[in-house]
C-alpha positions as CSV (number, residue, x, y, z in Angstrom):
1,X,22.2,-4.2,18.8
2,X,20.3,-7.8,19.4
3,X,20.7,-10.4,16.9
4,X,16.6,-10.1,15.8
5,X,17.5,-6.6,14.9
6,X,20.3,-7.0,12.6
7,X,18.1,-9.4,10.7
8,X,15.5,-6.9,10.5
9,X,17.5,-4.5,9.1
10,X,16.4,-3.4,6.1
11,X,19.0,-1.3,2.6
12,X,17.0,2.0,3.9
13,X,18.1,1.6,7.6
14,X,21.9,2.9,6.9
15,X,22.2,6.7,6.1
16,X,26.1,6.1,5.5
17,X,26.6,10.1,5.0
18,X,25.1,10.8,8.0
19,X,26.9,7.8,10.1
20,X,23.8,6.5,11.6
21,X,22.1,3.2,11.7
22,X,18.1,3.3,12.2
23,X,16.6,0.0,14.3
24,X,12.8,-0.2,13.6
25,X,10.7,-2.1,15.7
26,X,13.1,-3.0,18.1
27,X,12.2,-4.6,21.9
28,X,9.0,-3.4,23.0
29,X,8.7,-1.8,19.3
30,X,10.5,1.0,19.8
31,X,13.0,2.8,17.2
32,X,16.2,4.3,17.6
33,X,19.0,5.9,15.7
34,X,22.5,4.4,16.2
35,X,25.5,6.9,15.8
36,X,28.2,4.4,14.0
37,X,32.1,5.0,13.9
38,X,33.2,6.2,10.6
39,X,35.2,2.3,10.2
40,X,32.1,0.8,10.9
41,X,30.2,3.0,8.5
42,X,32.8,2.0,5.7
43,X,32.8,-1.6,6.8
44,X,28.9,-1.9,6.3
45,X,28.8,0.3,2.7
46,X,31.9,-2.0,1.3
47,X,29.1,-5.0,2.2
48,X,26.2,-2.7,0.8
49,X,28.4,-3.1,-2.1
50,X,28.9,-6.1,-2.6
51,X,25.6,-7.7,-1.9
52,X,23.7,-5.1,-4.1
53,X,26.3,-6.7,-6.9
54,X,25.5,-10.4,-6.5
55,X,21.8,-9.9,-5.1
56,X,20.0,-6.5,-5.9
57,X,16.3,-7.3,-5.2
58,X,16.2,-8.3,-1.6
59,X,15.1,-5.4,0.7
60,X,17.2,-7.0,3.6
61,X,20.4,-5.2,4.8
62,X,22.2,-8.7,5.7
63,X,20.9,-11.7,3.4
64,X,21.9,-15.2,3.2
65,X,23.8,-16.9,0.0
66,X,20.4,-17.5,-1.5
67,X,20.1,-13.7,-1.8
68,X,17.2,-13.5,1.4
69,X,16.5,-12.5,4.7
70,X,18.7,-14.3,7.3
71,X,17.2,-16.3,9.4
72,X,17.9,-16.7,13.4
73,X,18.5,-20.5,13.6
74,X,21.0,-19.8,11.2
75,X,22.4,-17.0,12.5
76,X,23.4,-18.4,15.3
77,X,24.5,-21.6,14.1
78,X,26.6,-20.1,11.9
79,X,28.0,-17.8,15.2
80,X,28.6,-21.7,17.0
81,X,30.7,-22.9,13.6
82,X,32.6,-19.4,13.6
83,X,33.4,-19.8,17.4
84,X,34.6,-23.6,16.9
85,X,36.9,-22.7,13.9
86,X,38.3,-20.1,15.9
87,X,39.1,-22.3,18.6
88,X,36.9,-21.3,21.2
89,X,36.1,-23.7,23.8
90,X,33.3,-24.2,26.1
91,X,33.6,-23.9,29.5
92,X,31.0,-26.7,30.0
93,X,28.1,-28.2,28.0
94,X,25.7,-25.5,29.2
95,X,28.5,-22.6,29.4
96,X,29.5,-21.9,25.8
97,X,30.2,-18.8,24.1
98,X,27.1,-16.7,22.3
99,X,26.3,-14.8,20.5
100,X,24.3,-12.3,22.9
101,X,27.8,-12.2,24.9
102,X,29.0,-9.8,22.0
103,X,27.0,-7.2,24.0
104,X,28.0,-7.9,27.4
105,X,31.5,-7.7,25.9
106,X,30.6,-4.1,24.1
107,X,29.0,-2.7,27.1
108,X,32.0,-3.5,29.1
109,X,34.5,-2.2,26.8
110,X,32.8,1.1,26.2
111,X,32.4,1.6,29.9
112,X,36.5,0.8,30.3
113,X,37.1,3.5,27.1
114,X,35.4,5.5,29.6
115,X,36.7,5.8,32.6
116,X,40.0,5.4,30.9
117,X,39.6,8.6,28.7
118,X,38.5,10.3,32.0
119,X,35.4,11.2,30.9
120,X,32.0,11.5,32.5
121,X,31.1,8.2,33.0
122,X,27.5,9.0,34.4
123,X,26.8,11.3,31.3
124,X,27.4,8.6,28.8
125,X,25.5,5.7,30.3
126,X,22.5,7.1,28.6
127,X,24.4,6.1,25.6
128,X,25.8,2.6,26.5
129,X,21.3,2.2,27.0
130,X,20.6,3.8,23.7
131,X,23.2,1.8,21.7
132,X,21.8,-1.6,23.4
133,X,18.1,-0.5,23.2
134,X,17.3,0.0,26.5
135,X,14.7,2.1,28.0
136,X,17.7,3.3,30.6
137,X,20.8,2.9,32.1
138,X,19.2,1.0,34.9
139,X,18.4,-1.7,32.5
140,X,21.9,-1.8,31.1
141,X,23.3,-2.6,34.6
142,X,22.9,-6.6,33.7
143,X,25.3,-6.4,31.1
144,X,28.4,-4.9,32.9
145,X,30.7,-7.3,34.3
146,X,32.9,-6.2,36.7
147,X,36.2,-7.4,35.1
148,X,39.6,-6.4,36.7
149,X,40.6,-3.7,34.1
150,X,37.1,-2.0,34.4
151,X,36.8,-2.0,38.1
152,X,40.7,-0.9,38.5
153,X,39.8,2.2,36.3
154,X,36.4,2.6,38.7
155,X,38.4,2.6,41.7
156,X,40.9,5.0,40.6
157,X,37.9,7.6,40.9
158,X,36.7,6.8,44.2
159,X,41.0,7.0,45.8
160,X,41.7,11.1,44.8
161,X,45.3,10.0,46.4
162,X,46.2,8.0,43.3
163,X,46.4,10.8,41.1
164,X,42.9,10.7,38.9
165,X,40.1,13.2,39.7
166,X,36.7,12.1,40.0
């Protein structure tokens, strides 16, 4: 999900029984549902948890020490400080790691799970678009980059010779 809509994630949004995560008034104003793994699910009622301990009023999902809505300055300076303490370097001034490249990464990976599971590929992109709110997988074409494992696993369905069906 973008950044805007993890802020605007509200305690309702989570139906942890069911697994899924419910974006309101994402892009464009459109909803969706988000089917979550059952780690993630665990991961986000353990937080659930603990914030309704030290700040139960707040409607927000994800709140700031002060016990309200983040905010997305701080969000993402907070994401810069996280980066630097874990030692991540910028390639340049202009070139340095953010926060929005968290779904490039996701895209990319779930695309590699993909076509290394053998799956249909073409089936599931309609997936990879709901998960990153897009209207289609056309739109989610910008946030695949063709790294060596991914495009190794792609070419492996295009050579029958190799062993791997299409």
């Amino acid at each position: 999900m973008r950044a805007g809509e993890a802020i605007s994630l509200d305690r309702g949004d989570l139906d942890a029984g069911q697994g899924l995560l419910t974006i309101r008034s994402g892009k464009f104003g459109k909803s969706r549902q988000l089917p979550l793994h059952p780690a993630t699910v665990q991961a986000l009622a353990s937080y659930a948890e603990l914030r309704d301990r030290s700040r139960p009023r707040s409607p927000a999902f994800f709140i700031s020490l002060a016990g309200t809505r983040l905010i997305y300055k701080n969000v993402h300076r907070t994401f810069h400080q996280l980066t630097r303490a874990a030692g991540l370097q910028p390639r340049s001034p202009a070139c340095r790691p953010r926060i929005h490249d968290l779904r490039h990464a996701f895209a990319v990976t779930a695309l590699t799970r993909w076509y290394a599971d053998g799956g249909d590929v073409t089936a599931r992109l309609p997936l990879l678009s709901t998960w990153l709110g897009h209207a289609d997988p056309a739109s989610s074409y910008w946030y695949l980059t063709g790294t060596p494992e991914l495009l190794a696993l792609a070419a492996t369905r295009l050579d029958p010779e190799r062993g791997v069906s299409r």
